[in-house]
ROMIDREN-73156 format. One record per residue (C-alpha): residue in three letters; x, y, z. Coordinates in steps of 0.001 Angstrom, whole numbers, padded with zeros to 6 digits, always signed. Layout:
<recs>
ALAXYZ ...
</recs>
This chain:
<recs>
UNK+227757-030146-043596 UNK+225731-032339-045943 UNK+222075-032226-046164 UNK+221401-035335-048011 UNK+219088-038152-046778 UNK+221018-040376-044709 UNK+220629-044062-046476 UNK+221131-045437-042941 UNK+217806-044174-041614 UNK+215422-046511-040359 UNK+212099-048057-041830 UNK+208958-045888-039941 UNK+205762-047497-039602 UNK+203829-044862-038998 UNK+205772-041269-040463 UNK+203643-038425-039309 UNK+204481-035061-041661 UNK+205813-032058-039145 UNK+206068-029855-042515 UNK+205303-026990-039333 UNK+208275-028125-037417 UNK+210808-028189-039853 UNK+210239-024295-041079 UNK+211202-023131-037568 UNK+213214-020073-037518 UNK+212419-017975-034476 UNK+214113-018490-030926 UNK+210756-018289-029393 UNK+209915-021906-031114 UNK+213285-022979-030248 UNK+212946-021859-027090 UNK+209718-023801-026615 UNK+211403-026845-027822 UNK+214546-026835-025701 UNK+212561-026075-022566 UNK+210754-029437-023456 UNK+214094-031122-024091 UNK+215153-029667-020773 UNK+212357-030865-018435 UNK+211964-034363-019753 UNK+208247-033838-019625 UNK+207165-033537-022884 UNK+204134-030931-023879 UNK+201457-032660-021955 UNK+201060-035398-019621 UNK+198424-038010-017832 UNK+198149-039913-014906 UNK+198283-043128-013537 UNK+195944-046020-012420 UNK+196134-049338-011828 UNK+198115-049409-008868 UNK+199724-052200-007202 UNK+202371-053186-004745 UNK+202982-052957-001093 UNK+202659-049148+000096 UNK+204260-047046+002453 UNK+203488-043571+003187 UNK+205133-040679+001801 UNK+206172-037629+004722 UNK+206547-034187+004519 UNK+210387-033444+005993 UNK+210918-030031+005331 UNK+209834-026769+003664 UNK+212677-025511+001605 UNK+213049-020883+001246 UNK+214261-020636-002102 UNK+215314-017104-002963 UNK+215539-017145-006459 UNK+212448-015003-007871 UNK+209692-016262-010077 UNK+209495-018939-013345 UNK+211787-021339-010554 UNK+212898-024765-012015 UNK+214685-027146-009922 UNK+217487-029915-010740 UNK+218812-032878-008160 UNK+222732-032305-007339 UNK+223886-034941-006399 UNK+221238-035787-003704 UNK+221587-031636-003110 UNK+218459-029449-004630 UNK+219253-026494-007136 UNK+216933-023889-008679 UNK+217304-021218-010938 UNK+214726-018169-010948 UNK+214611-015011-012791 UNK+216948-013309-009847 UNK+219525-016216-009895 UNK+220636-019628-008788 UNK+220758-021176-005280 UNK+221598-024456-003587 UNK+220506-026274-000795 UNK+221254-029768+000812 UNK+218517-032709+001835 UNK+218456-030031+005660 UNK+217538-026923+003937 UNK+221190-025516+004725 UNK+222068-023140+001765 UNK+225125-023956+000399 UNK+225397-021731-002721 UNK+223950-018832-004182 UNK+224572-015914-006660 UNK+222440-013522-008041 UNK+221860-012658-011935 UNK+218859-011655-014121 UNK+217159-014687-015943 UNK+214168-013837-018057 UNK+213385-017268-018861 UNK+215431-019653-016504 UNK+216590-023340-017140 UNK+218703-025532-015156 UNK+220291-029346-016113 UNK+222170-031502-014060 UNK+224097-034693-014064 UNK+226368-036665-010628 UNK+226362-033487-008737 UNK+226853-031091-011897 UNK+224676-028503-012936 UNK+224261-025985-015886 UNK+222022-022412-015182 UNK+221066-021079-018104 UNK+218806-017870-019865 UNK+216133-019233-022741 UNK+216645-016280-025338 UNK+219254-014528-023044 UNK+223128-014850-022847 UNK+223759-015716-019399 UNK+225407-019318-018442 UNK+226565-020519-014475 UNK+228070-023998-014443 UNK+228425-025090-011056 UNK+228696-027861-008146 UNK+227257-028498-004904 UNK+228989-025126-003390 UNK+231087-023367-005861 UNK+230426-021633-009121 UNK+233450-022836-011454 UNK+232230-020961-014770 UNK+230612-017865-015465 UNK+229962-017333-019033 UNK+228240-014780-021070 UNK+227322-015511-025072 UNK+227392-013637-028025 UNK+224272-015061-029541 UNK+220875-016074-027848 UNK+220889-019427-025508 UNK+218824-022115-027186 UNK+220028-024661-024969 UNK+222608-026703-022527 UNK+223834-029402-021154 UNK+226433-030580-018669 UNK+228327-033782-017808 UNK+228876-035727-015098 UNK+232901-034525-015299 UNK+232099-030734-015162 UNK+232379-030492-019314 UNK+229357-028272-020538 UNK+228243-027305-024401 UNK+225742-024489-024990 UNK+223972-024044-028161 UNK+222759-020216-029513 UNK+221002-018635-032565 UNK+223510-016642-034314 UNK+223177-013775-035881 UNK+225637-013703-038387 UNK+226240-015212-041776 UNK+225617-018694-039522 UNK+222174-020119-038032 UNK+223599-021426-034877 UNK+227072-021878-033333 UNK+227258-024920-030691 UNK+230376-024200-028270 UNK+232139-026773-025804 UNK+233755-026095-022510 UNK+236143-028117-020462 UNK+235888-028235-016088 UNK+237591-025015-016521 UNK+235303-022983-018108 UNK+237634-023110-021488 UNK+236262-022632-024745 UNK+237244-026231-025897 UNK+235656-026936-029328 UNK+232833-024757-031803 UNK+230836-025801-034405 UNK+229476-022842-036511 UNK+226217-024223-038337 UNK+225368-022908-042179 UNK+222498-025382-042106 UNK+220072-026239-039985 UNK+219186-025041-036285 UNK+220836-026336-033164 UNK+218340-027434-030491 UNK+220473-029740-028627 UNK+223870-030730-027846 UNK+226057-032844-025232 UNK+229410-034253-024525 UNK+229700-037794-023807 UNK+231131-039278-020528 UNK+234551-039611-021365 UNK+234918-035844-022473 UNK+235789-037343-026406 UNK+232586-036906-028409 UNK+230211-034312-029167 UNK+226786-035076-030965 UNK+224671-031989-032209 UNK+221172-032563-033154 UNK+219501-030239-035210 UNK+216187-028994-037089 UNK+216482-029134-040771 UNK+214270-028380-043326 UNK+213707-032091-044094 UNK+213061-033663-040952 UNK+216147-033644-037802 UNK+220089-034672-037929 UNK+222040-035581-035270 UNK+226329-034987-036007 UNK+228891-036343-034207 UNK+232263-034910-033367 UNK+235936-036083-031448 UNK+236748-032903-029717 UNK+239903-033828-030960 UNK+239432-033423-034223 UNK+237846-030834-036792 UNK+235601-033424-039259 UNK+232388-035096-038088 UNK+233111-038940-037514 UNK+229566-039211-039228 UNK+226213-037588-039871 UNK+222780-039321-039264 UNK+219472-037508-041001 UNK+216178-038556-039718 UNK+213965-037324-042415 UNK+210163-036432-041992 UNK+210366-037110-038355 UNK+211383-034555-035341 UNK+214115-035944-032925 UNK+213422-034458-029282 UNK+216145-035488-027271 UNK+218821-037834-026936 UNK+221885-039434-024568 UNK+224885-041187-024931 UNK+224936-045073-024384 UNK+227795-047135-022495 UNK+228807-048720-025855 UNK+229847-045024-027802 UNK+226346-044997-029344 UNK+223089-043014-028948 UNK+219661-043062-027874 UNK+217239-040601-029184 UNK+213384-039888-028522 UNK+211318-038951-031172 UNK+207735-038366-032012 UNK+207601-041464-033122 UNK+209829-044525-031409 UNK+213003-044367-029643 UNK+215756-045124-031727 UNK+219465-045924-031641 UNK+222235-044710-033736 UNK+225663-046830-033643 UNK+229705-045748-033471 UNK+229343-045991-037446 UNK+225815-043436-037622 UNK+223447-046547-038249 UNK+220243-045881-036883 UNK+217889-048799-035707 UNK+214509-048783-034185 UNK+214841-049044-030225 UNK+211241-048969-028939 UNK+207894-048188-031083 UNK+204902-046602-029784 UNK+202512-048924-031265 UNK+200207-045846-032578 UNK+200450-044226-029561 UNK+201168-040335-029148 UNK+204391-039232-026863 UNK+203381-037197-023733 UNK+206466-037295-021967 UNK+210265-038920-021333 UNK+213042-039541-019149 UNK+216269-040485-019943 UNK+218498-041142-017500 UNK+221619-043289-017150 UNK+220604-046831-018332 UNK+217247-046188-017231 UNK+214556-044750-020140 UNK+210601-044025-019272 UNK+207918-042990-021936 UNK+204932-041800-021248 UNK+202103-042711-024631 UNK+198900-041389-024910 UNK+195967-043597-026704 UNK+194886-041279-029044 UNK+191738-039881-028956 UNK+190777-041439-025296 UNK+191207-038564-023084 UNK+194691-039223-020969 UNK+194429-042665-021431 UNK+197517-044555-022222 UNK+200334-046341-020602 UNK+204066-045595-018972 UNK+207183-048062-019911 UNK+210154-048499-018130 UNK+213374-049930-020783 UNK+216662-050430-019798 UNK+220045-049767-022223 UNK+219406-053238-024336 UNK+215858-052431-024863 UNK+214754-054966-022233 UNK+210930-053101-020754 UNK+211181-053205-017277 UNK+207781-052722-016455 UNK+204762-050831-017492 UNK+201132-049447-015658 UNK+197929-047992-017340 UNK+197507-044314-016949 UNK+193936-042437-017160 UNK+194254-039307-015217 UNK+196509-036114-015459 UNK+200274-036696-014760 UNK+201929-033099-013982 UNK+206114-034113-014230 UNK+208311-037378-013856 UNK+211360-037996-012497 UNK+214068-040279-012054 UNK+217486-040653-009871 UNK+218823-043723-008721 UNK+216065-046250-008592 UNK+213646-044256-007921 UNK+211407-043271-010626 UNK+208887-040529-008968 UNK+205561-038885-010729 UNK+203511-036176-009601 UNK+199691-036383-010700 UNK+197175-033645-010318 UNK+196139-035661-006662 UNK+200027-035859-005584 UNK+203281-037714-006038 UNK+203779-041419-006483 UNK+206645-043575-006135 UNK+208083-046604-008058 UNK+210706-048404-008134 UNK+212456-049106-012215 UNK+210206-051657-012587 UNK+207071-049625-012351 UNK+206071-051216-008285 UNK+204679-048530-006114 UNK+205936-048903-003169 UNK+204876-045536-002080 UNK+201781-044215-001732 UNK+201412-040336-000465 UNK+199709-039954+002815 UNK+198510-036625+002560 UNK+198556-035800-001096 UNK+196999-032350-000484 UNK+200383-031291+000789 UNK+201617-031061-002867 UNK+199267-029248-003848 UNK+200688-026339-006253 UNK+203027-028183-007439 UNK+204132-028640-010901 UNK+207574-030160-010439 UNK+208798-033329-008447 UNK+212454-034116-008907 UNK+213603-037458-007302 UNK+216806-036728-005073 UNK+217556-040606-004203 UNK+217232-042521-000747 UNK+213777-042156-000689 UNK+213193-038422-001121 UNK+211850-036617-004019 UNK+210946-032539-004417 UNK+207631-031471-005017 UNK+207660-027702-005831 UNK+206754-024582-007972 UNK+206708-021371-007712 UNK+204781-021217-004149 UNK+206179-024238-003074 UNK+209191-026455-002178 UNK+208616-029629-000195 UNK+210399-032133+000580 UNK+208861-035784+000630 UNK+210555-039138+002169 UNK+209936-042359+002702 UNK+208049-042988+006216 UNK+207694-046531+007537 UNK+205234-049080+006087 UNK+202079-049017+006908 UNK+201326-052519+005862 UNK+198305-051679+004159 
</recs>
């Protein structure tokens, strides 16, 4: 694969130097990155203010038992709650009614999921579960250390591990079967990040170069790249497929696009502001920016696939995690969980925030229910009836 600067890259305003970055070589960097990728939240995140909307109170439903040891992350399946731990996976519906479980050793757990699909996965081990809401349909075990994972909403996962061979990383996709379907071995550059798009055709790699970040994509059908986009001087974080066969990808510094053809645009700027966090979710993208240099001050933004904002609130105090699943976009500040609709109304405010408390995860399950957990707590939070105030 080619190294050279991409002519196609966008104009930056504002190019900060991440010399650091781009010498990574160990997984424990990696690592560090791809749990960011993972969680959506960024390193660091504030909280919100300015509040407005009609509220309704937020009820505690049920305390979920999850068996699954310490360092627990948690995913939304399909409206169903999994978690990973360092003894092993488990499932539960919206009841608390276990519906899957197996056990295996996971030193430094992560979990993704998309419609009802979910990837388990070890950070720096070799262990990989693909499963649904009751069955485990893959078991694998790699040959090199897991930097990351990702799964699709048809069952089609791609892992991506540090080789230790005469290549830096090799990026391998399965089908719903659990078949090796397609590997790229990398010569240059470190994977951090790789999925398959929707339709089970394309698969786009992004990687840390020594230059800045590239992003390659593939037809599983084929053995050449269609093209190769370099984003020089910059650090790509994350990134998702759009409707239209393109891409949307997060960096340090903007949100970007990058076309069928490997044309990259600007998407979104951050005016000067510093990233603290991100969701992207299916036509739905959030963005949490610091002010820099006034405490947690800064804002949150709501876009939609054209770039249209949505809606946006002031934040000033500490925001713990974000989350998003069918119109409702949940966060969890250091006083308790929130909830908005994609347009950035609260139409939710918690009654009793203390019952969060300990929590350093919310994931938003749909129909007006959202997770608040950790690893001394599971909670489940709906919507109660308004209280007109």
């Amino acid at each position: 694969m080619a190294a050279d600067d991409n002519p196609k890259t966008p104009k930056k305003k504002r190019r900060r130097l991440l010399g650091l970055a781009f010498s990574l070589v160990s997984l424990a960097i990696l690592s560090y990155i791809a749990i960011a990728l993972i969680s959506g939240s960024g390193l660091s995140l504030s909280g919100l203010s300015g509040i407005f909307g009609k509220k309704a109170t937020v009820e505690p439903v049920n305390e979920f038992r999850f068996s699954v040891g310490r360092n627990r992350v948690f995913a939304d399946l399909g409206g169903y709650i999994a978690s990973a731990g360092t003894l092993g996976i488990q499932v539960q519906n919206a009841g608390g009614v276990e519906t899957l479980r197996d056990s295996l050793r996971l030193s430094t757990p992560a979990i993704s999921a998309t419609d009802g699909r979910a990837i388990a996965f070890d950070i720096g081990g070799t262990s990989v579960r693909a499963f649904n809401q009751t069955q485990i349909y893959a078991s694998i075990e790699t040959n090199g250390e897991i930097v990351s994972a990702s799964i699709n909403r048809n069952g089609w996962f791609v892992v991506c591990t540090q080789d230790a061979g005469a290549y830096k990383s090799i990026v391998t996709a399965y089908d719903s079967a659990g078949s090796s379907d397609y590997r790229v071995s990398l010569s240059s550059g470190y994977a951090l990040r790789a999925i398959v798009s929707p339709d089970n055709r394309k698969l786009a790699i992004l990687s840390l170069t020594d230059y800045g970040s590239r992003v390659t994509l593939y037809d599983l059908y084929r053995e050449d790249p269609d093209w190769e986009y370099n984003y020089p001087g910059g650090l790509i974080i994350d990134m998702r497929f759009l409707p239209n066969g393109g891409l949307l990808a997060v960096t340090t510094d903007e949100l970007i696009t990058v076309d069928r053809e490997g044309v990259g645009t600007e998407f979104f700027g951050y005016d000067g502001r510093r990233l603290g966090g991100y969701i992207l979710d299916d036509g739905f993208t959030a963005l949490h920016l610091f002010d820099y240099g006034v405490g947690y001050r800064g804002r949150i933004v709501t876009l939609d696939d054209d770039g249209r904002l949505l809606g946006g609130v002031v934040t000033d105090r500490e925001i713990i995690s974000m989350s998003h699943s069918r119109g409702y976009f949940t966060v969890l500040k250091s006083d308790g969980p929130v909830f908005f609709d994609s347009e950035l109304n609260e139409y939710l405010q918690p009654e009793d925030p203390a019952s969060a408390a300990g929590a350093t995860k919310v994931i938003s399950l749909g129909d007006g229910a959202a997770l608040v957990a950790g690893d001394h707590i599971a909670l489940l939070l709906r919507i109660g009836e308004d209280t007109g105030h």
